[in-house]
N, C-alpha and C positions, 0 to 999 in steps of 0.2 A: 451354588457354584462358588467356589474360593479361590482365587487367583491367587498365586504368589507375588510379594513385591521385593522388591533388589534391595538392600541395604550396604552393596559390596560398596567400597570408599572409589574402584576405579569406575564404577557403573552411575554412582551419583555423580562421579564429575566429568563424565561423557554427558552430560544431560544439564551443567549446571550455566552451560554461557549459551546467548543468541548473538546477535549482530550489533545490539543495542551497547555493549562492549561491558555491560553489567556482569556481575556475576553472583547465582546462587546457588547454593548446596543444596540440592534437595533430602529430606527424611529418609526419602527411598522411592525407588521407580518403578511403578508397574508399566510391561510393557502387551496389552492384550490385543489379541489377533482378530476380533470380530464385535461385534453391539454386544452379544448377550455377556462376553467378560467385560469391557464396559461399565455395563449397568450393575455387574454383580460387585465389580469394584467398587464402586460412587454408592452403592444402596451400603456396605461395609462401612466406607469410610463416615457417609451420612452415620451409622448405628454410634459411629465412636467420636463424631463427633470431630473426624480429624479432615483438616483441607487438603480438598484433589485441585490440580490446577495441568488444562489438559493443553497437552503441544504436537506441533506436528515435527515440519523439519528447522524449526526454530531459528527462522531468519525476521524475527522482528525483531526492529528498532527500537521499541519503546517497555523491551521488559518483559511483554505479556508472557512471552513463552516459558520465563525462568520462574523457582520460588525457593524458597527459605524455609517455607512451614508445608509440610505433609510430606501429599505424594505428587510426586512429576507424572501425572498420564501420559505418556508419549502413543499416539495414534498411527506411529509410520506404518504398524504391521497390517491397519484396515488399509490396503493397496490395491482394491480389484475396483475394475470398471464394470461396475455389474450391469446395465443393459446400454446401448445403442440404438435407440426406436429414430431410425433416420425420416420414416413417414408420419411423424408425431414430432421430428424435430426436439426430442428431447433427452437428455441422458443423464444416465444414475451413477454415481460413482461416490465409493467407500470416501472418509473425512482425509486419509493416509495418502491418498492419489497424487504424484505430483500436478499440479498445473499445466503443465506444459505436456507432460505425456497425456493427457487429457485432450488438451486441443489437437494435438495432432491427430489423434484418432479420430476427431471429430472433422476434421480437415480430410482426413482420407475419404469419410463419405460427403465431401463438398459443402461442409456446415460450417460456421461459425460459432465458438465460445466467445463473444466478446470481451471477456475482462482478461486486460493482459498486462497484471503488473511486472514491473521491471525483472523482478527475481522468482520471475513465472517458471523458468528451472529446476529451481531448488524448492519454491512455498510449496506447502500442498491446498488440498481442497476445504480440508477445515481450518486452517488456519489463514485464507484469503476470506471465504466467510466470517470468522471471529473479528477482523478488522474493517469489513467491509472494501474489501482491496479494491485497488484501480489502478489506472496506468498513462500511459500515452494516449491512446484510444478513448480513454474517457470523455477525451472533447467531444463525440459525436455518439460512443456508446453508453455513456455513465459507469458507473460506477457495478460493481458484483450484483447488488444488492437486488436490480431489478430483472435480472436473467434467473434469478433462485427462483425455482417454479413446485419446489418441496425439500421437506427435511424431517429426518428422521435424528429427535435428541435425547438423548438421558437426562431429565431431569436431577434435579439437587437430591432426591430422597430414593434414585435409580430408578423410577420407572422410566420406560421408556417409549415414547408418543412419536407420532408423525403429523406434522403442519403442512397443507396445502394450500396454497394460494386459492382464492376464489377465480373465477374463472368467470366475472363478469364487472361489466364496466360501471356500473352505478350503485351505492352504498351507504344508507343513511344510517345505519344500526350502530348506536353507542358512538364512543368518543372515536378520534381518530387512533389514539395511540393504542387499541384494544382490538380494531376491526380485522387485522390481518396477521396472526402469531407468528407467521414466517418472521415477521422484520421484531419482534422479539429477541430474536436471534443473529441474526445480521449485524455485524457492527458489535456485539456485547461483551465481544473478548472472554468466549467462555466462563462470562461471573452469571449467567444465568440456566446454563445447560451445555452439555456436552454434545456436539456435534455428531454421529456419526457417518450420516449419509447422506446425499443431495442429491437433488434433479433440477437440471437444468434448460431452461429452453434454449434454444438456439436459432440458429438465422443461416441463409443461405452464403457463404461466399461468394464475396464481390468478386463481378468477372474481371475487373483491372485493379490494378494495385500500381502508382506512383510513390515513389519518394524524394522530396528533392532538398538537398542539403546546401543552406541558403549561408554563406560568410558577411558579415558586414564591420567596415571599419571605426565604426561606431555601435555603442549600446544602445544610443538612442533610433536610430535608426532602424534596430532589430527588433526594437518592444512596440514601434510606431508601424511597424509592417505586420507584426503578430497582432495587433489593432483594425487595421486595416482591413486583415484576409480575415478576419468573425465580424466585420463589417460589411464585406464583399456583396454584392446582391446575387452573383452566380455562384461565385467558389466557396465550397463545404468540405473545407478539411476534417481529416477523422482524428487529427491529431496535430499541434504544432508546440514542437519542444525546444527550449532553450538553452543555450549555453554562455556563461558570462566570459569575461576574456582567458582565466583563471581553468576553467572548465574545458575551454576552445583549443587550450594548450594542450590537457591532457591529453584528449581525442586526436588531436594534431599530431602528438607524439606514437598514439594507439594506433593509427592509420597509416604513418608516415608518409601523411599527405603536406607536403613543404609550404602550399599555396595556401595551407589553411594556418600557417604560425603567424601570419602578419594579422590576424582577424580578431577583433576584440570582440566579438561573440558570433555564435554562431547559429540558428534553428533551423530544424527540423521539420518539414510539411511531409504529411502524407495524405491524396487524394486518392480516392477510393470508389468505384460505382462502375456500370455499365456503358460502353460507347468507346467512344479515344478519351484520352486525358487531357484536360484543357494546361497543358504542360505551356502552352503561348501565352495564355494570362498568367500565369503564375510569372512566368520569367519577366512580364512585363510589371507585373505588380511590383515584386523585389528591383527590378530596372529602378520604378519609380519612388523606392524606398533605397537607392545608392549602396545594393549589395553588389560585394568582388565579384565581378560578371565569370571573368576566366576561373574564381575558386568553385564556382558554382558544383554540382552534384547531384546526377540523377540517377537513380534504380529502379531497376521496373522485372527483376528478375529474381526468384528466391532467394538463389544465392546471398545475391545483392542486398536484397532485404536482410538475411543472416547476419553478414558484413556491416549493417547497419545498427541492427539490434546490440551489435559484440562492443560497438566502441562510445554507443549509450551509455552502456551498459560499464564502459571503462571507467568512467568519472566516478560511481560511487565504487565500484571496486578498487581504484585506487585511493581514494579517501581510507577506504577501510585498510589496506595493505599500509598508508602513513602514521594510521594511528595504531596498529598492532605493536610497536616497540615498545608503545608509554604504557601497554596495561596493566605490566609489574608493578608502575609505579602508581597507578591506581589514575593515570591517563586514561582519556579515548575518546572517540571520533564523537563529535555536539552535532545532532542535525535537526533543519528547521522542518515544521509539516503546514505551515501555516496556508492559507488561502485568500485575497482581497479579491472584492471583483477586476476583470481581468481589465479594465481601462484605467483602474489606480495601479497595478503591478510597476509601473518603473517608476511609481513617485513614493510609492513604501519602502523599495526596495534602495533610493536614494537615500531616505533616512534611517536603514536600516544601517547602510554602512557606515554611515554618519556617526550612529550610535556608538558600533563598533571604534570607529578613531576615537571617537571622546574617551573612549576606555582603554585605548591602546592597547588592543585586541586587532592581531592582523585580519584582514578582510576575508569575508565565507569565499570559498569554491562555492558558487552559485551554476544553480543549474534545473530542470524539469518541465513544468507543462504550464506554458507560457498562456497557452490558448485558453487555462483554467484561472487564471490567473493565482499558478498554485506552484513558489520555487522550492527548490530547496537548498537551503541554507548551509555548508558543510564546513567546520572546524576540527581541530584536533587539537585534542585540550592535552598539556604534556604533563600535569599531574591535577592532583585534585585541586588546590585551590585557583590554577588554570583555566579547567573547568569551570568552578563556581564563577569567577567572571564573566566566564564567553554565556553562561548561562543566567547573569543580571542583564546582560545585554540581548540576549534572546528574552527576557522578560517584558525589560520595555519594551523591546519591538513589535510582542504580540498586544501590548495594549493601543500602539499605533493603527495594529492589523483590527482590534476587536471596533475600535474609532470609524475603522475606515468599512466599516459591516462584513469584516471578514472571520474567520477563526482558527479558532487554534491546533486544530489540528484537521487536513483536511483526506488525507492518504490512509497513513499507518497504524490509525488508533491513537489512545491515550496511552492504554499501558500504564506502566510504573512511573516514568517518567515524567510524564504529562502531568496526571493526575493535578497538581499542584495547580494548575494551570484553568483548570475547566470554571473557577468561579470568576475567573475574568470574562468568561462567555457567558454560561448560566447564570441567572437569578436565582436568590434563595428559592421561589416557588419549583422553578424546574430541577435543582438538584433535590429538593423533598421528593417530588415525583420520582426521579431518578432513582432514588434509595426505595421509595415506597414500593416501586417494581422488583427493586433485588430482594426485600424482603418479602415479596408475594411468592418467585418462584423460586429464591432458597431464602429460607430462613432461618436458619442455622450460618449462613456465609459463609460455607464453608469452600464453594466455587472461587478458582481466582484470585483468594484474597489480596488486594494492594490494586489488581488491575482497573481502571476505570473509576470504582465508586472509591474513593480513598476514605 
């Protein structure tokens, strides 16, 4: 089977930007409808020796979806949900699926996908895999990586294999990083295989759903109460997110909620489980941490929940809509992915800005999942050498983050962007290993080139 690839100049540059505000021209696009063109692609481009580098709906941050060298895979057209085994709790669906039309149908039979990153939307299902995505809910459900229950990928030379998870709790056999090929894959940003299909498990939906949106007239007050409730001996949030004063304005403005502009930050709880919602602790906990009582905010109803997710959802959308003027000029939006453990979060993020004034670089839009202790960092760099400073100052900061046993990227991936960045975390022995793996299952490198392994 021979698939055609696009070479037309307006069809590479539909395909040549993600959200990382980067831009590459790809060689040429192939755009295949199912695994076996796929594999017929990748086993070609293997013969010749030339790099595929595979994308879905191309909203990452860090690069991985764009390339310069070969072909652009674009996976949108693998889009079916091929089964729904609701008494097995589990579902298969093509790499192209968006995320989000995914969960809902899972939602219709009263099941849970737990991984629900922010731009759950627009991402699809191979490319929340390839990063190993996560979201809000991570606090309580982790991350993608541990709901992938199978996969079907094209290897580097096109064949093409399916990985299952074992389906038992104890395991002595060989090293750890060899015992389960799923998580091979997970997290790899397509430099070791081609995603096409997944199964996932899932979970029952919780019979209550709270949300309650917490104001505080201090930062510190908000980062000591996000402390506080992953301390709590009863309350289990499923998620508590942040907002710094900078971020609290956006949303403030997103909502056109007046009570929430005087707030120099703002978070986000969501409690989640069986029974009544312990909504009396909650309000006395933030009491006892001096949140704006009258700004307070609570949801308990879809809708609500929708309305909540929209104006989350406003802080990087609006970053991103600040930094679209400067891209002519080779501008654009700088954001952090970092992670410390979540009882150092406001003393990182103290010398974080710190750094920033030494450089005289205005202060990030800060904002994300507090309860991870995982922000994120948001500038708009207004031309390139703009950038390279707000990007010495995200340097040092991750060597403060690597000090304080955190890393450097803890969401989006590496990507292109990063890459520079991983031998502040890794030791020479683990980035050997790392490479010794790309070279097991492509050796040719011809997957991905720039992504991850730089």
């Amino acid at each position: 089977m021979s698939v055609t690839l696009a070479t037309d100049a307006d069809v590479r540059a539909a395909y040549s930007r993600d959200a990382s505000g980067l831009e590459r021209l790809p060689e040429a696009v192939a755009r295949p409808t199912d695994a076996a063109e796929v594999a017929a692609i990748v086993a070609e481009a293997a013969g010749a020796s030339r790099p595929v580098t595979a994308a879905g709906a191309q909203t990452s941050t860090t690069g991985a979806s764009i390339t310069d060298r070969g072909v652009l895979l674009s996976l949108r057209g693998l889009d079916r949900i091929v089964d729904l085994d609701v008494a097995r709790r589990l579902v298969r669906a093509q790499a192209g699926v968006r995320l989000g039309d995914l969960k809902r149908a899972c939602a219709a039979e009263g099941l849970l996908l737990p991984a629900d990153p922010t731009s759950e939307e627009d991402c699809t299902v191979g490319g929340a895999i390839a990063c190993n995505a996560s979201g809000a809910r991570s606090l309580r459900h982790g991350p993608i990586r541990p709901h992938v229950a199978a996969l079907d990928v094209v290897l580097a030379d096109g064949r093409a294999e399916q990985f299952r998870r074992m389906r038992i709790e104890k395991n002595t056999v060989g090293y750890a990083a060899v015992q389960d090929p799923v998580d091979w894959f997970v997290g790899s940003e397509g430099t070791l295989g081609v995603v096409t299909e997944a199964t996932f498990a899932l979970e029952p939906l919780p019979e209550r759903v709270t949300g309650i949106a917490l104001p505080f007239a201090r930062e510190t007050d908000a980062l000591a109460f996000v402390v506080a409730a992953r301390r709590h001996r009863t309350l289990d949030p499923r998620c508590l997110e942040y907002c710094d004063a900078q971020a609290t304005a956006i949303v403030a403005h997103a909502t056109h909620d007046t009570d929430w502009l005087a707030a120099r930050a703002l978070v986000y709880v969501e409690d989640a489980g069986d029974g009544d919602a312990p909504l009396d602790d909650w309000l006395a906990l933030a009491e006892s941490h001096a949140a704006i009582e009258p700004a307070i905010r609570v949801y308990e109803t879809e809708a609500a929940f929708r309305d909540a997710r929209k104006w989350r959802h406003a802080v990087p959308a609006t970053m991103h809509e600040r930094a679209a003027p400067f891209r002519a000029s080779g501008g654009r939006r700088v954001s952090t992915d970092w992670a410390v453990p979540y009882p150092a979060l406001g003393r990182v993020l103290g010398q974080a800005r710190a750094l920033a004034d030494e450089a005289g670089i205005a202060p990030a839009v800060t904002f994300g999942h507090a309860g991870n202790g995982h922000p994120h960092q948001n500038w708009v760099g207004e031309h390139p050498e703009h950038v390279a400073r707000i990007e010495r100052v995200v340097e040092a900061t991750l060597r403060l983050v690597i000090a304080e046993g955190g890393t450097v990227a803890a969401e989006h991936g590496v990507g292109k962007l990063k890459a520079r960045w991983l031998p502040l975390q890794l030791g020479a022995r683990q980035l050997g290993l790392l490479r010794a793996i790309k070279r097991e299952l492509d050796p040719q490198g011809i997957l991905a080139p720039g992504n991850l392994v730089a």
